[in-house]
Every structure is written in C-alpha cells, then in structure tokens.
C-alpha positions as CSV (number, residue, x, y, z in Angstrom):
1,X,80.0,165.9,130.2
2,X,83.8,165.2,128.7
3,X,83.5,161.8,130.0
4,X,80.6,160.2,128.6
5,X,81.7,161.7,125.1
6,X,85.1,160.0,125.6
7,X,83.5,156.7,127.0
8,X,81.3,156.9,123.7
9,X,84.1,157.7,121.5
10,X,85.8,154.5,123.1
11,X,82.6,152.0,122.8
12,X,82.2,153.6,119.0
13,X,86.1,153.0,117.8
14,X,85.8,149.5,119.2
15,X,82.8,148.8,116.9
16,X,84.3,149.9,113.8
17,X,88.0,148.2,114.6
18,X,86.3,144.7,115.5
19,X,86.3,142.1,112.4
20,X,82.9,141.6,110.7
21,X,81.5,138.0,112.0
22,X,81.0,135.2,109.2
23,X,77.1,135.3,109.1
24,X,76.8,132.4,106.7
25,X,74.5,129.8,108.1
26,X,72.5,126.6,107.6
27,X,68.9,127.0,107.0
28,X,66.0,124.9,106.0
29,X,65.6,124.1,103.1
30,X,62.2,124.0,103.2
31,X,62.0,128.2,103.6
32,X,62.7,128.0,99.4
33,X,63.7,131.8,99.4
34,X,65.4,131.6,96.4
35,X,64.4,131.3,92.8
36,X,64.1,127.2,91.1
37,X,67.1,127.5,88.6
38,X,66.0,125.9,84.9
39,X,67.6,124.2,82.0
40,X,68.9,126.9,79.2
41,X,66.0,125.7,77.1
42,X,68.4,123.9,74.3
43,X,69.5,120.4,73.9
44,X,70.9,118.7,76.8
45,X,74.2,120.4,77.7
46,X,77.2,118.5,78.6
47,X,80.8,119.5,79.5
48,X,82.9,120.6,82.3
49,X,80.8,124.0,82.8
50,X,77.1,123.8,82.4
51,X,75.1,126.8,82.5
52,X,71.3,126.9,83.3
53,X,68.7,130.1,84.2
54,X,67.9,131.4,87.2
55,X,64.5,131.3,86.9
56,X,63.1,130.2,83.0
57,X,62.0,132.4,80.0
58,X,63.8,135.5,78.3
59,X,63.3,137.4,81.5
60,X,66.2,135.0,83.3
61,X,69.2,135.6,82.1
62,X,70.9,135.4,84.6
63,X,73.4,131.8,83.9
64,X,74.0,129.6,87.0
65,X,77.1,127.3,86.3
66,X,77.8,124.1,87.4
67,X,81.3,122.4,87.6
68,X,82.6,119.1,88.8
69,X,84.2,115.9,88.9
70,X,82.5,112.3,88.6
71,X,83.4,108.7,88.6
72,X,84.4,108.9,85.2
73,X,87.9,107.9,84.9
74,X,88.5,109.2,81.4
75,X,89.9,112.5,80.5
76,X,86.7,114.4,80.1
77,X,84.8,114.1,83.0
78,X,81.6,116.0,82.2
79,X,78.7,116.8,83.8
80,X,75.3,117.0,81.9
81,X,72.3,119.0,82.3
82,X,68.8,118.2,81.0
83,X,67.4,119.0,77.5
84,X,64.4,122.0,77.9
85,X,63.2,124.6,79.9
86,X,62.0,122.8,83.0
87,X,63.3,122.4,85.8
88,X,67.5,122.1,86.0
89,X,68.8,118.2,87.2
90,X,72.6,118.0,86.8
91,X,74.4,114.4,86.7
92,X,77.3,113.2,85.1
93,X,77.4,112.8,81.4
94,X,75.7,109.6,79.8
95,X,78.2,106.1,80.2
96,X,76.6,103.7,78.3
97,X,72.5,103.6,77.6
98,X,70.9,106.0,79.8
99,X,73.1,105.5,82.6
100,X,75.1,108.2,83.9
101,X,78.2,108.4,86.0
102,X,77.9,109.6,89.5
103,X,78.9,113.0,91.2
104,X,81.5,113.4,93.9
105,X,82.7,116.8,94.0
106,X,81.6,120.3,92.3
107,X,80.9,124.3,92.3
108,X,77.7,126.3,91.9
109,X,78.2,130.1,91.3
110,X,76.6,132.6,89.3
111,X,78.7,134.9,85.6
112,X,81.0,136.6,87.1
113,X,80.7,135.3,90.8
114,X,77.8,137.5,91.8
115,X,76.4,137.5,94.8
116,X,73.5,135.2,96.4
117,X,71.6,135.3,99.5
118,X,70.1,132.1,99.0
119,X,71.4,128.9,97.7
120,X,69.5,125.5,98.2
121,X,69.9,122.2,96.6
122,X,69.2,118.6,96.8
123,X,71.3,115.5,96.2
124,X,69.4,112.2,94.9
125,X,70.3,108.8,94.4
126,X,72.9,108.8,97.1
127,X,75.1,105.8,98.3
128,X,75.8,107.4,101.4
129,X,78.8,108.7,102.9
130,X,79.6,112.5,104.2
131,X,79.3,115.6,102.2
132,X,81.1,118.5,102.7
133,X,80.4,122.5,102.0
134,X,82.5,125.0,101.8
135,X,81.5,128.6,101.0
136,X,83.4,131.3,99.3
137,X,81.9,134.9,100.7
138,X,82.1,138.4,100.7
139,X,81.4,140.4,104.0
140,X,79.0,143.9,103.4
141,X,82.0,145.7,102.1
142,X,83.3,143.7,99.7
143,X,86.1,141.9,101.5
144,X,86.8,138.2,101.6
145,X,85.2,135.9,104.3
146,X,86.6,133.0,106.1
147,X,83.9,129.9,106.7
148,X,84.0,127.2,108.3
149,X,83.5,124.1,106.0
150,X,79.7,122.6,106.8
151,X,79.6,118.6,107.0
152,X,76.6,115.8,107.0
153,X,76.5,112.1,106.5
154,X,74.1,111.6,103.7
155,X,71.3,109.2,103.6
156,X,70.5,106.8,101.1
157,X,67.4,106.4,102.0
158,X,66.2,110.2,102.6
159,X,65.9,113.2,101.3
160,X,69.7,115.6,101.6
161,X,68.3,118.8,101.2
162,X,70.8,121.6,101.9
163,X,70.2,125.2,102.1
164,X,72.7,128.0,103.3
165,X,72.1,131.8,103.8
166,X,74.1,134.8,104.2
167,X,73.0,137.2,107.0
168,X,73.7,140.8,107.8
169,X,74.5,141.9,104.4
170,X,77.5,139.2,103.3
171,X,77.0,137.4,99.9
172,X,78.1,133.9,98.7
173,X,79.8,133.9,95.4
174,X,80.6,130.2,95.2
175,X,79.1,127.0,97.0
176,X,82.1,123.8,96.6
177,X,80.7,120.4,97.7
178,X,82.7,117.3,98.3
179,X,81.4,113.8,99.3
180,X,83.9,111.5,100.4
181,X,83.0,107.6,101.4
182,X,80.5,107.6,98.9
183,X,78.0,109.5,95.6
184,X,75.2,111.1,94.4
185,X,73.2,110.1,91.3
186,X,71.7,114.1,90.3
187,X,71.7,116.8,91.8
188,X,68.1,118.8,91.9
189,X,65.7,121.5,93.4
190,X,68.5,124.1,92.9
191,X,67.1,127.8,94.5
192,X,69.3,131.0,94.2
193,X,68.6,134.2,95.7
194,X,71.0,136.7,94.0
195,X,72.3,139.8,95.4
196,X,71.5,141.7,92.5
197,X,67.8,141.6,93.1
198,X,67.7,141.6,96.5
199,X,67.0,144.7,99.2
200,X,70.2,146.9,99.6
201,X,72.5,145.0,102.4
202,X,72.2,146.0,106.2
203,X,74.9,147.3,107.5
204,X,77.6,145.4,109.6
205,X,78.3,146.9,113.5
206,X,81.5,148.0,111.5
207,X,80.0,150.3,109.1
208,X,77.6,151.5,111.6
209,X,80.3,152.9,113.7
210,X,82.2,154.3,111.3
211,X,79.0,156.0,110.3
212,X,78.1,157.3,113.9
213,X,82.1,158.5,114.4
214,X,81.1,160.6,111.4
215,X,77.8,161.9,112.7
216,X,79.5,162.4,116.0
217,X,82.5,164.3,114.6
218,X,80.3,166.5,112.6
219,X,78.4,167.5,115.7
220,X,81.2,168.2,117.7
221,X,82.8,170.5,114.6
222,X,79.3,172.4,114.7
223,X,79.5,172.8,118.7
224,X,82.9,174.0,118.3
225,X,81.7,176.6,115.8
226,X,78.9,177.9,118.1
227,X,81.1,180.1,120.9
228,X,83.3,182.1,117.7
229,X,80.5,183.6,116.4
230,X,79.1,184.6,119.7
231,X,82.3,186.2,120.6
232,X,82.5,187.8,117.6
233,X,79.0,189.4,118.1
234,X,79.6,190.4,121.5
C-alpha cells in the first residue's frame, strides 16, 4: 500500500507546484452577465477620469471610471460622459457645436481596482482599423496574471461588441483598449460583473492540492496515532 500513497503524494505535489492557467477569455457579448453601467445622475461629466454607476439609483454606488486619450491635440484631452441617470455613453469632450472628438485609446476599472467577472462593451461610430485589449488580472489567490493581448479589425459598418470573462475564480481589475489605423465615435452598452457580488471563487487545481496534501497529511498523523495507544493498552 506504500506505493500508491507515494504515487498520490507525487500526482498531488505536482498540482499544487504547477502555475495557475490565465482563464481570461472572449465571450459573447450577447450573454450580458453583467450589470448596464449608468451616468452618475449629474450634469454631463467631462475630464480625464469619468466616473459613472454600476447599475443606477442610490443602491449603485459602486463608480466605474473611464480614462483615455482622443484626437484632441490640445493639452486636455478629455473624455465626456452624458448628463442623467440613463444609460452611460462615453466620447470625447465636445470640439465645437455638438461634435465631439474621437476615441483611440483608454481604461475601464472599477474604485480601487476591484474585481469583475464580467466586462462587455461596444464601440460605435467606428472608422475602422484594429483594436486591441489587454487585461490586467488577478489569479484566485490574489497574485498577478499574465494575458495575452486580444486583437480585432473593427467594422464600420457593424456592430464591435466585445465581452471578456474571467474563469476559475481569476478577476479583472482593468480592461486597456487601443485602436490603431483608425477611431471610435462613443463607446456604449458597458456591463460589469464585479467580484464583490459575485459567488465565492472556485478554487484553482493549485489550491485544491494544497488542500488535499492537508487532508492527506492529517490522515496519515491520525493513522500514525492509532498503533501507540494500542500498545499502550496491551
């Protein structure tokens, strides 16, 4: 029986050393598993971090910021949100009239970089070119992740509707787009799931063998117990 416990201990210590996979993928965004983020219910906000609600009403307060550059070519570079409670559209801030300047690169996060699930969005007015996503992550405990940008060509004549998910109990903590080759009028249909009110994480294989090397080593303390006390009541 010694060698199946060894050949266990071996397959168990494996699990535990081997790195956590990146389990941040591209989903449909037609799943919408997150909540529609809103505008903070003032004026329309502009500068170079916008805040709107996850959600809308004095039960969301949780803020979702927005950062980013434009076409602008003057020092401030803003972005703008929309005036009210509806529905969050971020663009640049106004040029002249009610024309706005385009986007071309930006961040979407939550306060303090908490953790989402679930983060759609969808870029209008396009002019084409290639976008670029690239994710900052945590894996289930706690420690940095390392993904792989994700890239599409836009179309201007479509819909570019993005969604990315984190798997296996990893969080995103900050979605950075980039379109080179071309723009994006507004960006739109913004849905977060955050960590905070989601189901506890599942484990990673990692934490699972650490657990079962505990469980393991507690049985074997117990076993080891077992033939003392007989001996001593013989």
């Amino acid at each position: 029986m010694k060698h199946p416990i060894r050949n266990s201990f071996a397959v168990l210590a494996m699990m535990a050393a081997a790195p956590a996979g990146a389990d941040i993928i591209d989903a449909s965004s037609s799943d919408s598993q997150g909540t529609l983020v809103h505008g903070n219910g003032g004026s329309a906000d502009v500068g170079l971090d916008i805040t709107g609600t996850l959600g809308a009403g004095p039960s969301a307060p949780e803020i979702v910021h927005f950062t980013g550059d434009t076409t602008d070519t003057g020092s401030s570079n803003e972005l703008m949100i929309q005036g009210g409670a509806g529905q969050a559209e971020i663009t640049g801030a106004t040029s002249t009239g009610n024309d706005t300047f385009d986007l071309v690169s930006g961040n979407i996060f939550l306060s303090g970089n908490a953790g989402m699930d679930w983060i759609e969005m969808a870029f209008g007015d396009v002019t084409g070119g290639t976008i670029t996503f690239t994710l900052s992550a945590l894996d289930s405990l706690g420690n940095p992740e390392s993904i792989a940008p994700f890239m599409y060509s836009l179309d201007p004549n479509g819909e570019n509707k993005f969604a990315f998910e984190a798997l296996n109990g990893e969080s995103i903590t900050n979605l950075a787009w980039s379109i080179t080759g071309g723009t994006a009028g507004d960006i739109r249909q913004v849905r977060i799931a955050s960590t905070e009110a989601g189901v506890p994480p599942v484990p990673e294989p990692a934490t699972w063998g650490m657990m079962l090397l505990g469980f393991a080593g507690v049985g074997m303390a117990l076993r080891r117990k077992r033939p003392t006390l007989l001996s001593q009541i013989a």
